[in-house]
N, C-alpha and C positions, 0 to 999 in steps of 0.2 A: 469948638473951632480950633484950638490948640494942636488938637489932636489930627484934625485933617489936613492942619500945615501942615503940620511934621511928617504925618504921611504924602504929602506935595514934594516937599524938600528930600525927603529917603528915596524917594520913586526918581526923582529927578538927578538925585544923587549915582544911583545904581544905572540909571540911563548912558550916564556921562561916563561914568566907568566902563562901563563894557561897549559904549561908541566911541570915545576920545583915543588915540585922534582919528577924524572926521574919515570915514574908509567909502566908497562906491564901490558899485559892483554894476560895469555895464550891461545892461541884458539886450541890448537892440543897436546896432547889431549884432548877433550872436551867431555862433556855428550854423551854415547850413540856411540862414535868414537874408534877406537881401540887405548888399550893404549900401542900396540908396534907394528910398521907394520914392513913392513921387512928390513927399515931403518933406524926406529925409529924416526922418525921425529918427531921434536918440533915449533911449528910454535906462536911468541908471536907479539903481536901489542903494539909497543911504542910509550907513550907521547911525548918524543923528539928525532928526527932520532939519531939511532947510541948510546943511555947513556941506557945502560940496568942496570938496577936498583941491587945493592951490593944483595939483599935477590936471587933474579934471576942468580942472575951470580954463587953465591955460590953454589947453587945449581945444576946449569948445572956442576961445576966443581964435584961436589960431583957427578953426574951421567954419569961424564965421554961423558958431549955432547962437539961434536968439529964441526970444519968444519961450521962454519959461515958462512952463505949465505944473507947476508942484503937486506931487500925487500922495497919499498917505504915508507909503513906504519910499519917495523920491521924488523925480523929475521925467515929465518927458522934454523935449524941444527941438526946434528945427530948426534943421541948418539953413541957412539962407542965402548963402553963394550954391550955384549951382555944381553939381557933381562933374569929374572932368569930361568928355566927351570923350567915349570908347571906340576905337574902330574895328573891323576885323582883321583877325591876323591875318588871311587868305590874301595875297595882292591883289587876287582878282576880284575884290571886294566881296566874296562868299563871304556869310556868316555860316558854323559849325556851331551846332547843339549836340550835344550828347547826351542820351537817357537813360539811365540806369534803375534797376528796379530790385526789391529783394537780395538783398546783401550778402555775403558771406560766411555762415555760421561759425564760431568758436573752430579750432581744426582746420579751416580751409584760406587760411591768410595767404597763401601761398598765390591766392584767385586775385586778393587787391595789390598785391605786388605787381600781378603779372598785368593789372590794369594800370597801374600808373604806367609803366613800361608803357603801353600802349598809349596812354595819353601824349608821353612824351613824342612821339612820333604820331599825332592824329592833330594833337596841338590846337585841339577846340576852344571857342570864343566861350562859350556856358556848358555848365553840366547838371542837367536837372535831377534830382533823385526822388522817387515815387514812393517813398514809405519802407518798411519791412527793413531799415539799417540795421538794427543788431537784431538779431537771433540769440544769444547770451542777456541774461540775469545780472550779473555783476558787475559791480561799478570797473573791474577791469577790462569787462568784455567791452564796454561803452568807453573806458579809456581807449581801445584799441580802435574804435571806429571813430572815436573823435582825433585820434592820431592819424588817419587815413586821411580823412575831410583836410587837415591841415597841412598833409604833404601837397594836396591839393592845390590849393590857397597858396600856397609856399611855391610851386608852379606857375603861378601868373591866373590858373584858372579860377574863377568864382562858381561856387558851387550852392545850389540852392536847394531847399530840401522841401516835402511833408510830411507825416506821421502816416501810416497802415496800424496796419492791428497786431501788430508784435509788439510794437510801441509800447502799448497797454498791459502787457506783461510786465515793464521794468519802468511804468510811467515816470518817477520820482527820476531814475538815469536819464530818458529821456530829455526831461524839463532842464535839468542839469546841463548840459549840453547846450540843447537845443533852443532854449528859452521858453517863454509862457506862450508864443505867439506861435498856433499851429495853423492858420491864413494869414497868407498877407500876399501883398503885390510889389511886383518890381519891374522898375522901365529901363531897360539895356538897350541900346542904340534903337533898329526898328521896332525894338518887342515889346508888349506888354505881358508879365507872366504873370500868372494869376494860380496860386498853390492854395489846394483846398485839402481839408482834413475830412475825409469821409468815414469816419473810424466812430462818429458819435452815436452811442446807444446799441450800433451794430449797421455799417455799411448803408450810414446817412449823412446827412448836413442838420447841423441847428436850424431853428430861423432865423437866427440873427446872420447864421454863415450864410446863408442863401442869399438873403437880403444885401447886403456886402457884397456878396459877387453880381447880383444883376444891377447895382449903381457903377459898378468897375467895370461890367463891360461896358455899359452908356457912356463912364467917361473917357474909356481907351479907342473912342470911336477914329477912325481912321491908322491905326499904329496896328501891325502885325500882333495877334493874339495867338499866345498860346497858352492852355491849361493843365494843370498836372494834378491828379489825385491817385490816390490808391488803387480805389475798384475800377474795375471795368465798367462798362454801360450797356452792353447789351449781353445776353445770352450768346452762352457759344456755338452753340448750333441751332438750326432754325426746329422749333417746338421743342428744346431741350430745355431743362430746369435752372439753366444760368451757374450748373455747379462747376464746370467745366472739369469732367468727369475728376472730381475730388480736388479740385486745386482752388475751390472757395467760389463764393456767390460773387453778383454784380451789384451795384448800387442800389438802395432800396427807396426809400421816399423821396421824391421831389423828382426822379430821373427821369421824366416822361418831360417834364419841363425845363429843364437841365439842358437834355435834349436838341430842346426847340430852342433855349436860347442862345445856345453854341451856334448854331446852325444859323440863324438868324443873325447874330452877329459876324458872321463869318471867319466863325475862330479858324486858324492854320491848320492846329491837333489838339486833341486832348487825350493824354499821355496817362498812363498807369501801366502798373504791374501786378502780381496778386496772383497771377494765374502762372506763373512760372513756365511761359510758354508762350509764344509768341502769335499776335491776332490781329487786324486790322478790318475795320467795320465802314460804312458809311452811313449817312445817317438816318438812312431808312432801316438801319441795321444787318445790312447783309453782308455777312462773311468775303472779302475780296479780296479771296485766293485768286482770280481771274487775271487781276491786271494791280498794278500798285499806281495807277494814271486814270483818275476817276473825278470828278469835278466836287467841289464840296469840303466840307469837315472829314478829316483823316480820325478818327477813333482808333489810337494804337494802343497796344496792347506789348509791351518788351517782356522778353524773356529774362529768366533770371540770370543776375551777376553769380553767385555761385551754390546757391541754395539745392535742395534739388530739384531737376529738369523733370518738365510733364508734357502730356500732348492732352492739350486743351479744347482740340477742334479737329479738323479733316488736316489741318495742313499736318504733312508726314514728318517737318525738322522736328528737330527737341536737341537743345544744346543749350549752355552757359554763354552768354553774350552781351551787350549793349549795341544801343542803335546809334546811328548820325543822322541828324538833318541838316539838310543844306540851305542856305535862303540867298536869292538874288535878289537885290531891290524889294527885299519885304516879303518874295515870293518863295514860297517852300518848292524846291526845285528836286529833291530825293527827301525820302526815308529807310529805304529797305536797300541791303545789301546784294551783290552781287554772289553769288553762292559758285553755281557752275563758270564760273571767269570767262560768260558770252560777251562782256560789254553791257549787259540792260541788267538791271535791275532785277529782280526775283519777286513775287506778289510776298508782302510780307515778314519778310525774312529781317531781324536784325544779323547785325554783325558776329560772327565768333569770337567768342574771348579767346577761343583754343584750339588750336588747326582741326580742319574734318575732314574725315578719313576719305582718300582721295581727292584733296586741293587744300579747301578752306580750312 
């Protein structure tokens, strides 16, 4: 018995040493996570169970977080004054989403400069990002994307993110960053956004992640819906193998119901990238190159921010870009760019990040 104090008191001993004094480490919000879901959840990892550090605490008091839930390695809890109420920049009450997909590899920084630049002048209310952020290995390559996200933020704009499957190359960088939470949901004035991780096993959802998303559509019933993942959802040409000739598959299990529940709820969009090329489907699946004014779920499909450009399908662009949507009273009012500068819209088409040859 002697023996197993002294082992209680050494252990506890070495505890306090390398925890004192008491340190946090906030993970929720983190980079690229929303910074109010509909609970507002704060989620911190402490050096010593249970001593949350005086700068931490005041804080939560100042922000009016309650409701302590102590977790092995910390704390979650909720803030309980409500988040401020966000309006859009646009006077004319438009809300501006912006969607980016496929990031810019190691070598081509020159692509997220020339996007901030552009932000600075598009002056959008959100910016969603669909996976595939870094292309680099190294914790610098991932410094360099998490110094992007934060010129960002430093902007005024809040920037939300999921994982793809480059991710899974430098997972440990990733996590770092990004935090442990690869779904979650976020309520911004009209919208309910809903960020899935499709990246599990190979171009699927868990069941727990599935499950999770069809209680969040049920409880975002009335509130403008939009969703963001990785993969695509349908095949890029009609009887074609979903590879979209070498730029990666489309969602695998659960997507026939996925499908149907998008549709059924009446989500806005459901946003990815993957394909490095730009798509827009409806929900019967058909390619609509035809018209971008179509009734229903928008299934988009963004071209890459500056990775390399492919042609995924019949439409003949291929360029480095991001998209805008516009929303009136909740209602998606554009998505696709003006190409030829007729006045209308283009079936399809995001934005160019870099003039094209003869206009855009």
């Amino acid at each position: 018995m002697k023996r197993a104090g002294l082992a209680i008191l050494l252990s506890l001993a070495a505890l306090l040493a390398v925890g004192w004094p008491p340190r946090a480490r906030v993970d929720r919000p983190a980079l690229g996570l929303p910074v109010e879901g509909p609970a507002g959840t704060l989620e911190a990892t402490l050096s010593l169970p249970f001593c949350v550090p005086e700068d931490l605490r005041q804080r939560m008091i100042a922000d009016g977080v309650g409701d302590l839930g102590w977790t092995f390695q910390g704390f979650r809890a909720r803030r309980l004054k409500p988040a401020p109420s966000l309006q859009p920049k646009d006077p004319s009450g438009r809300w501006k989403v912006v969607h980016i997909a496929d990031l810019p590899p190691p070598g081509r920084e020159e692509l997220l400069k020339a996007f901030l630049v552009r932000m600075a002048e598009v002056q959008p209310d959100l910016i969603l990002a669909s996976g595939d952020l870094g292309y680099g290995d190294t914790p610098e390559d991932w410094d360099r994307i998490a110094t992007f996200f934060g010129d960002l933020e430093r902007m005024g704009i809040p920037m939300v993110s999921c994982p793809g499957n480059h991710e899974r190359k430098s997972w440990i960088q990733y996590l770092r960053h990004f935090g442990p939470t690869t779904w979650h949901r976020l309520d911004l004035g009209p919208f309910t956004i809903l960020s899935l991780d499709s990246e599990h096993g190979r171009d699927q959802f868990t069941p727990a992640q599935f499950k999770w998303f069809k209680e969040a559509l049920h409880d975002a019933e009335g509130r403008t819906l939009l969703v963001q993942l990785h993969h695509p959802l349908f095949k890029s040409e009609a009887g074609g193998q979903g590879e979209a000739k070498g730029s990666g598959g489309i969602l695998g299990a659960r997507r026939v119901e996925f499908i149907r529940l998008c549709a059924q709820a009446k989500v806005a969009a459901v946003l990815s990238g993957h394909w490095h090329s730009d798509a827009v489907f409806d929900a019967e699946g058909r390619l609509r190159d035809d018209t971008w004014d179509f009734p229903g779920t928008k299934f988009i499909v963004t071209t890459t921010l500056g990775n390399e450009t492919r042609r995924g399908t019949r439409w003949p662009k291929s360029y480095v870009g991001y998209r805008v949507l516009t929303f009136k009273d909740g209602v998606l009012e554009r998505y696709t760019a003006d190409l030829d500068g007729d006045g209308q819209p283009d079936p399809i088409a995001s934005e160019p990040l870099i003039p094209l040859k003869g206009g855009r």
